[in-house]
N, C-alpha and C positions, 0 to 999 in steps of 0.2 A: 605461471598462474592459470594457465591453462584449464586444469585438472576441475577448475571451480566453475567453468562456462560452459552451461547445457546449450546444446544446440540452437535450440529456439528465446536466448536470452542474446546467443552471442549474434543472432542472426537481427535480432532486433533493434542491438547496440550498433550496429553495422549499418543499418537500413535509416537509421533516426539520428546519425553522427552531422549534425548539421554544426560544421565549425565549432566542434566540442563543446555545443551549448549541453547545459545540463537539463533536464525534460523536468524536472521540477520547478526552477525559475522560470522556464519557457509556461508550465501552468501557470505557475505563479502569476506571472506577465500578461499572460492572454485573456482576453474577455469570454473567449468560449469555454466554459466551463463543461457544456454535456461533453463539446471533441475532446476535453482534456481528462475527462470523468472527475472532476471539482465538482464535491459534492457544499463542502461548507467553506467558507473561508473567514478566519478567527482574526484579532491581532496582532497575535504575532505568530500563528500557522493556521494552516489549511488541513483539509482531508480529501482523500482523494482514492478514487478505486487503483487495485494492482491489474497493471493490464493486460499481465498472464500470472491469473491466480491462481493457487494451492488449493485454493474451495470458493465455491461460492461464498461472495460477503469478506471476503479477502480485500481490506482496503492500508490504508499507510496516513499517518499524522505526520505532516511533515513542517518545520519550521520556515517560518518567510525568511530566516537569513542562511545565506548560504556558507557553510561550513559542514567540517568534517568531523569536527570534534565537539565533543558533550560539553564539554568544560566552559564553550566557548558560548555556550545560550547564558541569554541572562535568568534571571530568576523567574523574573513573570513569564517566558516563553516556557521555560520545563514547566511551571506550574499550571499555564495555562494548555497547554500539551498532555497534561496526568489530566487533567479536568477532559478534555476531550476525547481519550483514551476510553475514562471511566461512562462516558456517553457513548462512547462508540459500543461499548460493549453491552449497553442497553439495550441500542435499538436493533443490534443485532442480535439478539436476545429475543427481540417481541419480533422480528423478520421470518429472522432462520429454524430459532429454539435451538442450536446445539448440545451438542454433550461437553463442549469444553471451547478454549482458549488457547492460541499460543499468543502470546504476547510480546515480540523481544524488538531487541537492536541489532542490527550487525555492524559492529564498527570496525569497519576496513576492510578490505580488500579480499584481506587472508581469513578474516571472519565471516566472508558472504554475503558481504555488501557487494551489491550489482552496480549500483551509484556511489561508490564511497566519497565523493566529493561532497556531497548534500547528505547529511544524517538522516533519520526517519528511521519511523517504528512500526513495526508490523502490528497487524490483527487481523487474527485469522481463524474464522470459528471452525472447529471440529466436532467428527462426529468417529462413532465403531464406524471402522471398515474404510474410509474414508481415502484410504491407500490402494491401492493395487498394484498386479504385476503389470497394468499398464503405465504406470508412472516410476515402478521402481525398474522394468526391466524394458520398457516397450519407450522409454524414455515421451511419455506422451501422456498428457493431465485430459482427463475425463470431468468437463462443467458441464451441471446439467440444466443450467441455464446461458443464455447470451450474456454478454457483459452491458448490453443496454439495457436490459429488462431487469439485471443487477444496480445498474447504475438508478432507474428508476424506482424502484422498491426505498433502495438506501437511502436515497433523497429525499424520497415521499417522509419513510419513516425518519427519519431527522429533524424534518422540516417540522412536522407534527408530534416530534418529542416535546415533553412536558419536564 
């Protein structure tokens, strides 16, 4: 499985391998929300920035129970998980203003999940050009902000969603 670990994901998973705790239950668990970039935390999930994102405003909805499988949420958790989806894409909306969305799941392993033990859903605003040869070929993402100053935007803007 090789083939699916960039450099600087697999150096992360290495560096953060603390008694194969999973780093979402570890947020989940922790009071420090700015060190863990917990921006909301819901019923039955949380949000939370990606801590090596694809773009700026790159965050993840992730459920408070821990599992790998979709099946295995109850109803008010996926429903309350679409509901914070559909807000997340708001305030990143009045943040960022992008040109689009990716919006997905990766479930499992072989599909690109980095954490395949714990589910979660990506979002991730997009814009033209938003690629380059430094990320397709230089294997290295160009953000053109810090991810505190991310952290704090997303927060603010949340917190002041209507």
């Amino acid at each position: 499985m090789d083939h699916i670990w960039t450099p600087w994901r697999m150096k992360y998973v290495k560096e953060n391998k603390k008694a194969d705790a999973c780093i979402f239950c570890t947020a989940l668990n922790s009071e420090n929300d700015t060190e863990n970039l917990v921006f909301y935390r819901g019923e039955n999930a949380f949000m939370i920035l990606n801590r090596y994102p694809y773009t700026s405003g790159h965050v993840m909805c992730v459920p408070n129970a821990h599992t790998a499988e979709l099946p295995n949420l109850n109803r008010d958790t996926r429903l309350e998980m679409m509901d914070l989806i559909n807000q997340t894409v708001q305030v990143l909306d009045a943040v960022y203003h992008p040109e689009g969305f990716n919006i997905g799941w990766n479930l499992g392993e072989i599909a690109g999940a980095g954490i395949a033990d714990h589910l979660h859903a990506h979002i991730v605003p997009r814009w033209c050009g938003d690629t380059s040869f430094m990320s397709t070929v230089g294997e290295t993402r160009v953000i053109p902000e810090s991810i505190t100053d991310t952290y704090r935007r997303v927060k603010d803007a949340w917190e002041s969603f209507k």
